[in-house]
C-alpha positions as CSV (number, residue, x, y, z in Angstrom):
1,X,118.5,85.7,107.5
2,X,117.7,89.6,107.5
3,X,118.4,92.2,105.1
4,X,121.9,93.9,106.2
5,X,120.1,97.5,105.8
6,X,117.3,97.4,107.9
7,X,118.7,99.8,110.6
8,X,119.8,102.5,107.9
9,X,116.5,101.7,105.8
10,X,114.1,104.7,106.0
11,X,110.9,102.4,105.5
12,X,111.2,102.2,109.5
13,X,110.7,105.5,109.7
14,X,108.2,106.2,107.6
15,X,106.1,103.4,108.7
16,X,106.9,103.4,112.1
17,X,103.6,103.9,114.0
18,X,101.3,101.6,110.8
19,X,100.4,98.2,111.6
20,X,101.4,97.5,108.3
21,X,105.5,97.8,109.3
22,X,105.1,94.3,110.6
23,X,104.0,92.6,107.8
24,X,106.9,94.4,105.5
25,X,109.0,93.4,107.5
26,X,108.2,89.6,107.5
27,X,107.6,89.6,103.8
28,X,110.7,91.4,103.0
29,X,113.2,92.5,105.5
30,X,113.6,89.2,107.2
31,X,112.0,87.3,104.4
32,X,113.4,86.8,101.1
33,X,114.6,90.7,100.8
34,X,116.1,90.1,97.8
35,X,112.7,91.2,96.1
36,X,112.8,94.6,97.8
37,X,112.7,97.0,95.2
38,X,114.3,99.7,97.6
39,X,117.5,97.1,98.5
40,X,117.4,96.8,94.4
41,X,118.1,100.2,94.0
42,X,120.4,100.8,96.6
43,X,122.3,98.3,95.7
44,X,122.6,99.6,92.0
45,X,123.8,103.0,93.5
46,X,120.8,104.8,92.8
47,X,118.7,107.5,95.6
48,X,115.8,105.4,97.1
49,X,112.5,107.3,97.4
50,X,111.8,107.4,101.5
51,X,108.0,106.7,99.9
52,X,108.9,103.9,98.4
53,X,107.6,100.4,99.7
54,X,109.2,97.1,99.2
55,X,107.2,96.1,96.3
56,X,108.2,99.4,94.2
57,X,104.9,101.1,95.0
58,X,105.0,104.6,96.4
59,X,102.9,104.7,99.4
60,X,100.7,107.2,97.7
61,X,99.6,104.8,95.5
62,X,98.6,102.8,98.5
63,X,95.1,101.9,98.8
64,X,92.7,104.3,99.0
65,X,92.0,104.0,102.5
66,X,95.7,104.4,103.2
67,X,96.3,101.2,104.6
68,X,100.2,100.2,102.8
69,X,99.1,96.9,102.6
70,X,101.7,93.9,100.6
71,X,100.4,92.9,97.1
């Protein structure tokens, strides 16, 4: 089962030419995407940071080479 946001979430726009948008997506989008921090908090009503990843990292506190690589 997939997350019911995916085409109005922003991660696919933000990440839409990295490598890494593949591996989000498996882990959270069609995984168990009850973990994603940005489905948390738009769930709860609250803005979600276009930045933010699934894990509740802001992709400039990616690693330092700038790959957005899952925890």
């Amino acid at each position: 089962m997939a997350c019911h946001r995916i085409p109005s979430c922003a991660l696919f726009t933000t990440l839409k030419t990295s490598v890494a948008l593949s591996v989000w997506t498996s882990l959270y989008c069609e995984g168990r995407f009850e973990r994603c921090e940005r489905l948390k908090l738009s769930q709860a009503g609250r803005p979600v940071p276009q930045n933010l990843l699934p894990n509740g990292r802001l992709i400039e506190q990616a690693l330092p080479t700038g790959e957005l690589t899952p925890e």
